[in-house]
N, C-alpha and C positions, 0 to 999 in steps of 0.2 A: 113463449117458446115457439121456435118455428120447427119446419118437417118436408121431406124430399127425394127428388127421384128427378130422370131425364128419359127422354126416348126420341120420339119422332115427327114429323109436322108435315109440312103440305104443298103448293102451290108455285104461283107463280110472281114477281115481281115489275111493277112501271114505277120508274123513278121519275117526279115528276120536276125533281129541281131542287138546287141549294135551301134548304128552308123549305122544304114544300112537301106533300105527302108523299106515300107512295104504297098502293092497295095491293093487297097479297089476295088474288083470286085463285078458283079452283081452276084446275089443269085444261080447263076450256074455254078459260076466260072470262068465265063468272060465277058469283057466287052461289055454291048449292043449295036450292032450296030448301028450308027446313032446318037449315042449321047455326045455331047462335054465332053470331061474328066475336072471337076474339080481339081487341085492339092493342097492338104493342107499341108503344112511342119508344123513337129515340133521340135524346136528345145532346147532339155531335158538332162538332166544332167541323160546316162543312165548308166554311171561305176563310180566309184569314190567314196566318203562319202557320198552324196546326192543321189547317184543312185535309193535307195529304194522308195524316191520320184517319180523320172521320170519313174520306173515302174508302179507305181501304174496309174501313169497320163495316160501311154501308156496304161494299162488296159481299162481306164476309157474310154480310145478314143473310143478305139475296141469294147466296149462292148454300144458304140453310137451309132457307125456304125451297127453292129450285130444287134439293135431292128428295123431298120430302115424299111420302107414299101419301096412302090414305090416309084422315083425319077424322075425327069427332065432329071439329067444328072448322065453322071457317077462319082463316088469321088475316087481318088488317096491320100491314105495319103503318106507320106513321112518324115522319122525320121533320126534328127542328134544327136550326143552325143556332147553338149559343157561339159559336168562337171561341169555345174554350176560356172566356168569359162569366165566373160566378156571378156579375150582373145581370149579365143576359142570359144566362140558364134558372135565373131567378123565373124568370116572362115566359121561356118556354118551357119550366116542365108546369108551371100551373097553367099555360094553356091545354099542354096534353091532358093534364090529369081534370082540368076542369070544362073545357070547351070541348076537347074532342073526348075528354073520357075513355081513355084508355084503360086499357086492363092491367097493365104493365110499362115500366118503364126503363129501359137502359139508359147508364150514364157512362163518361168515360173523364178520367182524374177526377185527384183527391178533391181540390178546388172544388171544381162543378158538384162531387158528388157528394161535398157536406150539402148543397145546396139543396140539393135535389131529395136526400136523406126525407130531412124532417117535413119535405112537402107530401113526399110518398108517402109517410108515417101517418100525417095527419090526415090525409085522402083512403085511409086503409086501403093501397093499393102495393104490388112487388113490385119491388126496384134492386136491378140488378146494376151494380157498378165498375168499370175497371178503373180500379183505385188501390194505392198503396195504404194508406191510410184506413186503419182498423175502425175509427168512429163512423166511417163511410156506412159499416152494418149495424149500426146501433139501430137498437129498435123492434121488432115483431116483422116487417115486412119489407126491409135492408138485406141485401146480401151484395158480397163481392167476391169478383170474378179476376182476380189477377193472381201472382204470384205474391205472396205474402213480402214485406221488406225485410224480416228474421231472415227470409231465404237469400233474397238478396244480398244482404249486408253477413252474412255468414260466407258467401261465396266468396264477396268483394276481400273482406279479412284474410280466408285462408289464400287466398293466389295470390294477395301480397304478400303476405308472409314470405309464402312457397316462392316467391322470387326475390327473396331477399331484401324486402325494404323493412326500414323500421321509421323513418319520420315524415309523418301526413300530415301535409294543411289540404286543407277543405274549403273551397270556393264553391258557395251555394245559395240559390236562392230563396226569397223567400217564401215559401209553399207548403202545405201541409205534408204533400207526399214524400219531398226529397228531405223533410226536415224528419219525418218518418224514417227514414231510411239512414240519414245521420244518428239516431239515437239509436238504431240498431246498429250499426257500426259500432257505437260504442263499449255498447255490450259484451260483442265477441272480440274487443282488444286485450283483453288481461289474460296475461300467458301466452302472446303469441310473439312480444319481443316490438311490437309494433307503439307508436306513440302520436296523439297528435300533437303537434308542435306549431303551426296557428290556423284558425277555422276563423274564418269571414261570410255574414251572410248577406247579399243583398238584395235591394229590391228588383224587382219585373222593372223591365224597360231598358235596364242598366245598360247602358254603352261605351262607359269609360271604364276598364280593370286595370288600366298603369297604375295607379299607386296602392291597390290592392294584393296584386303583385310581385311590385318590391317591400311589399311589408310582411310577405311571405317569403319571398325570398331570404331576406335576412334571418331565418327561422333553418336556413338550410335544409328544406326537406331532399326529400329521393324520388316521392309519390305523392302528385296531386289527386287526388277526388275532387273532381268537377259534379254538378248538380245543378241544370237548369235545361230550357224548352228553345224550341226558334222562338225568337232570332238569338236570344242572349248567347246561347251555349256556340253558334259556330264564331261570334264576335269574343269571346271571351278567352279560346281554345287559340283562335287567329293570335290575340297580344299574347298569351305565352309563347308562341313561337316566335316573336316576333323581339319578344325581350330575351331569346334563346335561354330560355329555363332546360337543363339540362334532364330534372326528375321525370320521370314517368308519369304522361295524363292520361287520368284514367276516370272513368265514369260508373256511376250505376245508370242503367237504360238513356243514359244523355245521346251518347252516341246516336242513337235510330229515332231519336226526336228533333233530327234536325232533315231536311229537306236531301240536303248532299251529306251521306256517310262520310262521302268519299273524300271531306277537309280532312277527319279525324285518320287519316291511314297509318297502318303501323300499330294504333294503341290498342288496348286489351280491355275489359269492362264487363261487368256481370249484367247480366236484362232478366227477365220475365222470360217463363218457361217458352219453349219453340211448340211452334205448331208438328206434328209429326210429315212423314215425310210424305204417304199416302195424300194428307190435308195440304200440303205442298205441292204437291202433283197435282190434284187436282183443281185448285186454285189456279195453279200458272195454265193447266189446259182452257178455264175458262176464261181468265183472263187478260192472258200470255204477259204476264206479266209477274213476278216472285209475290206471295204475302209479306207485306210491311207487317209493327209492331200492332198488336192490337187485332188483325184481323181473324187469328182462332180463335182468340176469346169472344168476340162479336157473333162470329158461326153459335159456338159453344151457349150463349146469352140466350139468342134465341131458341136453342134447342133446349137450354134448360126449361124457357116457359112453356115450350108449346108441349112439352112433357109433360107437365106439372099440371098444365091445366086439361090434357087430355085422360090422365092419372085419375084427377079430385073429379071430373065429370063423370053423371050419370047418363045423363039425358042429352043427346046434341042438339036439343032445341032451348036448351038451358043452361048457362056457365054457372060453373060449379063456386060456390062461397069462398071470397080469399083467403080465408082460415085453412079451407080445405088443400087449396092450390101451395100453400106457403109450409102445409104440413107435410104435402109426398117431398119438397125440395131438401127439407130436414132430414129425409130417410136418405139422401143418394151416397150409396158407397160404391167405386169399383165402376164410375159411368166411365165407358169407353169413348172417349169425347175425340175434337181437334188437334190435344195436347196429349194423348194417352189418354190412362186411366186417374180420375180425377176423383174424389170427394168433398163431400160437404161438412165442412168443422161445426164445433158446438156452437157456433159464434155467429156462424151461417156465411163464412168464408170459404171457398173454395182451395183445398190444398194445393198447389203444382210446386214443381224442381224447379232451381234459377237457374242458367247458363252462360258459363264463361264464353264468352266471343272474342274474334277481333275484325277488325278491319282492313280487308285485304286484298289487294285488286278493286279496291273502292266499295266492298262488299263487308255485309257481314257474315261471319262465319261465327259456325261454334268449334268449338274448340277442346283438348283433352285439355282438364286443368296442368297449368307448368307447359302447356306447351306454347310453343311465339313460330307458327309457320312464319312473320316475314323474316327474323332476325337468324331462322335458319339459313333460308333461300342465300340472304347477306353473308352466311361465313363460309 
């Protein structure tokens, strides 16, 4: 059984590179004396097609750290580059967890964070994941930090409904998360008038969707469900418009996992809960630039450890037993995070709201459900 709670942390951040570390010192630029070093790893996809994610996460950290008051103990973070790669987040979270001995670990997808699961598990160390996928918290020292795919896939159901479709084929790849999120779509179809009519799933890498396509097409759908990462999702989204599919494409979180939103313009798609707007404001102040997907929950990640382990500590010349650290995170109801007010399920998942968006001005927006700002603007 795990146990929980969040609150406050510390210091200051040098990032010292793609794959490289980066020391969280106290607010003078060095470590206090007399007080136990925390180590946090994370390990993020920070070169590759995905990289613009794991910077934004790496921001999000930094800028946890950077608000942080006084502390217990001192926090160490420390950064690996997998690429979004469950090969190579094989290598680096048992370098975290065994070379530099971290106290904690973030991961970010489903992929990466079965991998990373049962390394954490077996190293009795907490591992915190942004992942759809539920087996990501399997375990005593698992927990995930995203928007659940019930949430998701409930969202995605009612606002097609609410705008009138009734026949979905599904272009998806093959993934733990988005296949998570298909069988929750499934779920909430009965009784809403909605049907699928063909579902194809393929693999990573995939570049060719023409005859994917017309084998959907001939299924006459109204509403596609796309489901995949860069690069596939902007190559895939390109040939339906390209074969002039007339249905509505639409996504869960595909949209904001690709580099440019802004191919996807016009279409509609449920994501993972929004950062509040406060956590928005000050993001863009420090980094004049908006938060991408992933960066409240990365803030949130590391505020939930340094909580947990400032909580279970007695002594700050001593960290406190991971038993201890993984039993205040079990308690957390009602934390006022980067997302709102969030808790901790039996499960050791993090509850948040999903949000209807669209894509508009090249941007994403949220949205009231049932409403379409561009096809207003249009009449």
């Amino acid at each position: 059984m795990k146990q929980a709670i969040i609150a406050l942390l510390i210091v200051s951040l040098l990032i010292a590179g793609c794959g490289g570390k980066t020391d969280n010192l106290s607010g003078d630029g060095v470590k206090e004396p007399g007080k136990a070093t925390v180590k946090i790893g994370l390990t993020l996809p920070l070169s590759g097609d995905m990289s613009f994610i794991g910077q934004t996460m790496m921001n999000g950290a930094n800028l946890a750290l950077k608000n942080q008051q006084e502390t217990k103990y001192n926090y160490e973070l420390v950064a690996e580059d997998d690429k979004l790669d469950p090969k190579t987040t094989s290598t680096t979270a048992t370098k975290l967890l065994t070379v530099d001995n971290v106290d904690a670990i973030i991961s970010i997808s489903s992929g990466t964070g079965n991998v990373v699961s049962p390394i954490a598990e077996s190293n009795k160390r907490l591992h915190i994941g942004a992942a759809s996928d539920a087996s990501v918290a399997k375990g005593e020292y698992n927990f995930i930090h995203w928007t659940p795919p019930d949430e998701e896939a409930k969202g995605w159901v009612e606002e097609a409904a609410r705008r009138g479709h009734k026949r979905v084929a599904i272009l998806m790849v093959q993934q733990q998360g988005f296949l998570a999120m298909r069988d929750s779509v499934m779920k909430y179809l009965p009784g809403t008038g909605l049907e699928i009519v063909d579902e194809q799933i393929f693999s990573p890498g995939e570049k060719d969707f023409k005859t994917m396509i017309l084998k959907a097409e001939e299924k006459n759908p109204d509403v596609y469900l796309l489901g995949a990462f860069e690069p596939e999702i902007p190559v895939l989204y390109k040939q339906l418009k390209e074969a002039q599919v007339k249905a509505d494409l639409t996504s869960i979180e595909s949209f904001e996992l690709a580099k440019d939103p802004s191919q996807f313009e016009g279409s509609w798609y449920t994501n993972a809960a929004e950062g509040t707007s406060a956590f928005n404001e000050m993001f863009k102040n420090e980094y004049n630039e908006n938060p991408q997907m992933g960066s409240p929950n990365a803030y949130d990640m590391i505020n939930l450890v340094i909580y947990a382990f400032e909580k279970a500590g007695k002594d700050s010349s001593e960290k406190p037993a991971q038993e201890d650290v993984i039993a205040e995170l079990m308690k957390l109801k009602g934390f006022d995070s980067a997302m709102g007010k969030i808790d901790v399920g039996p499960e050791g998942i993090v509850e948040s709201k999903a949000a209807v968006k669209v894509i508009k001005d090249g941007k994403p927006i949220v949205v009231t459900p049932g409403e379409d700002p561009v096809k207003n603007e249009d009449a």
